[in-house]
C-alpha beads as a LAMMPS data file, in Angstrom:
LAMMPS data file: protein, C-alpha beads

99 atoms
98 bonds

1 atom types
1 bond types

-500.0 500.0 xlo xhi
-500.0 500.0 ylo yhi
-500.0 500.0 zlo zhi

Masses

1 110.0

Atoms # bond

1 1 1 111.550 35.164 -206.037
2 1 1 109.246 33.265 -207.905
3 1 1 109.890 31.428 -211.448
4 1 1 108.517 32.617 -214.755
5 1 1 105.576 31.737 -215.747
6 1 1 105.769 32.193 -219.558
7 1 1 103.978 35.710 -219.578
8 1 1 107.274 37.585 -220.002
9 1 1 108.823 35.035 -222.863
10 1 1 104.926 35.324 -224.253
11 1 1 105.070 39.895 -224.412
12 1 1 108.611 39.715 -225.415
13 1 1 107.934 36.846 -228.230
14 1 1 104.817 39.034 -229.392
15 1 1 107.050 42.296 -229.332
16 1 1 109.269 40.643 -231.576
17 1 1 106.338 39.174 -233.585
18 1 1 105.177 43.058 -234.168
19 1 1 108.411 43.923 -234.867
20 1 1 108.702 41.402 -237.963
21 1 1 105.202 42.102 -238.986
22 1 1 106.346 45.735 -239.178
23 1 1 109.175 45.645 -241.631
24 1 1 107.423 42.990 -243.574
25 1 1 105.091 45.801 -244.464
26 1 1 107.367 48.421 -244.870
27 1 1 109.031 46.238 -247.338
28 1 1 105.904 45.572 -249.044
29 1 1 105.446 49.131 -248.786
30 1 1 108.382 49.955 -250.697
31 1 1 108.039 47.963 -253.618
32 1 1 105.248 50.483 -255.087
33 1 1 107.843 52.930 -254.585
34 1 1 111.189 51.765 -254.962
35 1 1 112.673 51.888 -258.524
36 1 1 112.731 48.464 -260.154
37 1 1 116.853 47.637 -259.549
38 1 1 115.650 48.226 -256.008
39 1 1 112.330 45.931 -255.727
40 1 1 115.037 42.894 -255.370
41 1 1 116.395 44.617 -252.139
42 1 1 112.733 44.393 -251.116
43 1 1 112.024 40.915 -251.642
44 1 1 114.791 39.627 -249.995
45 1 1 114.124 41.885 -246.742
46 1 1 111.019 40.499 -246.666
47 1 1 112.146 37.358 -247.275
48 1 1 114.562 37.401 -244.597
49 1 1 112.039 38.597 -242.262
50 1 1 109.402 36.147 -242.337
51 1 1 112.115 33.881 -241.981
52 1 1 112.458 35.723 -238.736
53 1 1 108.806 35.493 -237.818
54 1 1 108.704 31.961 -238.649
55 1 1 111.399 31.044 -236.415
56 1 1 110.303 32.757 -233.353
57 1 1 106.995 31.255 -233.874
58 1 1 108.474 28.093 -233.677
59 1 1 110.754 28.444 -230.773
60 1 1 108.754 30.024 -228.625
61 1 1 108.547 27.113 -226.475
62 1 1 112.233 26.315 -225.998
63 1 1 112.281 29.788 -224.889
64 1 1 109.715 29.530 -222.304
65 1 1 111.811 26.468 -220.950
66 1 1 115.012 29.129 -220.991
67 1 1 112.886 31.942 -219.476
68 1 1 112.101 29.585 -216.841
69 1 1 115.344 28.000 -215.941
70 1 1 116.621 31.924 -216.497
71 1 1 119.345 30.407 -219.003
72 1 1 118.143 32.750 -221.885
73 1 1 120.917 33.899 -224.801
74 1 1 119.670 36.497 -226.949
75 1 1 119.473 35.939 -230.031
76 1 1 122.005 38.147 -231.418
77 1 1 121.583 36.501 -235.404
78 1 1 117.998 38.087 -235.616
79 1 1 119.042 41.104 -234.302
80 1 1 121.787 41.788 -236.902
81 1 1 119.636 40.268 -239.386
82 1 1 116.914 43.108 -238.584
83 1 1 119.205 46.141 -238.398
84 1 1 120.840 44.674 -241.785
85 1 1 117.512 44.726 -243.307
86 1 1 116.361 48.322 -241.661
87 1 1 119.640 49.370 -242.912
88 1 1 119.127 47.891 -246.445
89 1 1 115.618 49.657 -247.390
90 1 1 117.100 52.681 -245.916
91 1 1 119.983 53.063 -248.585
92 1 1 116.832 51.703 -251.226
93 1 1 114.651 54.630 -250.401
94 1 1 117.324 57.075 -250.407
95 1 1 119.138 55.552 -253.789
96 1 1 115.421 56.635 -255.015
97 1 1 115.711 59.684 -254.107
98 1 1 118.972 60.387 -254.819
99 1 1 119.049 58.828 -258.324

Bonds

1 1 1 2
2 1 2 3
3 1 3 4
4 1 4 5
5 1 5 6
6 1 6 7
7 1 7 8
8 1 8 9
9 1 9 10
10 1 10 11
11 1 11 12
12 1 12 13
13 1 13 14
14 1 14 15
15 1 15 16
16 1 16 17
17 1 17 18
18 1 18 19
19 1 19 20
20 1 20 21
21 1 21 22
22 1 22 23
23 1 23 24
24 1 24 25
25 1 25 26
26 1 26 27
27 1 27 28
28 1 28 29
29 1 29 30
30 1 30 31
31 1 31 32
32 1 32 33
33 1 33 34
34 1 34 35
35 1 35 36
36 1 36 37
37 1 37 38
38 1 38 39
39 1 39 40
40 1 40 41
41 1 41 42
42 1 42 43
43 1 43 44
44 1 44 45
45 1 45 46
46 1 46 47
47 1 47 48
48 1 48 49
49 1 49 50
50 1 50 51
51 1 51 52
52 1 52 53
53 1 53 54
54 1 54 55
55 1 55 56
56 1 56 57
57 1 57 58
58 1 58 59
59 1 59 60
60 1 60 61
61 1 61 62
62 1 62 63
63 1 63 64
64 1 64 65
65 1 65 66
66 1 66 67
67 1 67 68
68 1 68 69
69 1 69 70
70 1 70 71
71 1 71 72
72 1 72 73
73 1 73 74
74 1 74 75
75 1 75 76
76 1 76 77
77 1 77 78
78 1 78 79
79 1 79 80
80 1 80 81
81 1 81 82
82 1 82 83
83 1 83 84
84 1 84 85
85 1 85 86
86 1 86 87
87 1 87 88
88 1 88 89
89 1 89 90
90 1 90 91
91 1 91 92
92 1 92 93
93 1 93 94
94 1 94 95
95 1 95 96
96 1 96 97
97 1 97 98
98 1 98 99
């Protein structure tokens, strides 16, 4: 078997990278939308997530050394940070609707 040579830490760093760039604009999205008690929820998600973005910019290339010596850990902080922030606009959009 051969080693890694970055492509796979490259698509799965750009998969995440899409991923960000997605709820970033849903969160823009929803502050035309959401009520203004709920624009706060809003800004922070997107805060949070270009946090996100920002960071796996940045370590992309500690990650291609991981990828490479197949010693990867996933990183299990962004992941509950997304799914805290899908969760969060969710309960926004439906306090909207249901208030």
């Amino acid at each position: 078997m051969t080693a890694d040579q970055g492509l796979q830490v490259e698509r799965t760093s750009l998969a995440s990278t899409r991923t960000y760039l997605s709820i970033l604009a849903l969160a823009a999205g929803c502050l035309r939308w959401l009520p203004r008690t709920a624009v706060a929820i809003s800004v922070v998600v997107g805060l949070v997530v270009a946090g996100l973005a920002f960071a796996e910019w940045r370590g992309r290339s500690g990650r291609a050394e991981q990828f490479a010596d197949e010693h990867v850990v996933p990183s299990l902080t962004a992941s509950a940070l997304l799914a805290i922030s899908v969760v969060s606009l969710s309960i926004a959009g439906l306090w909207r609707l249901f208030v």
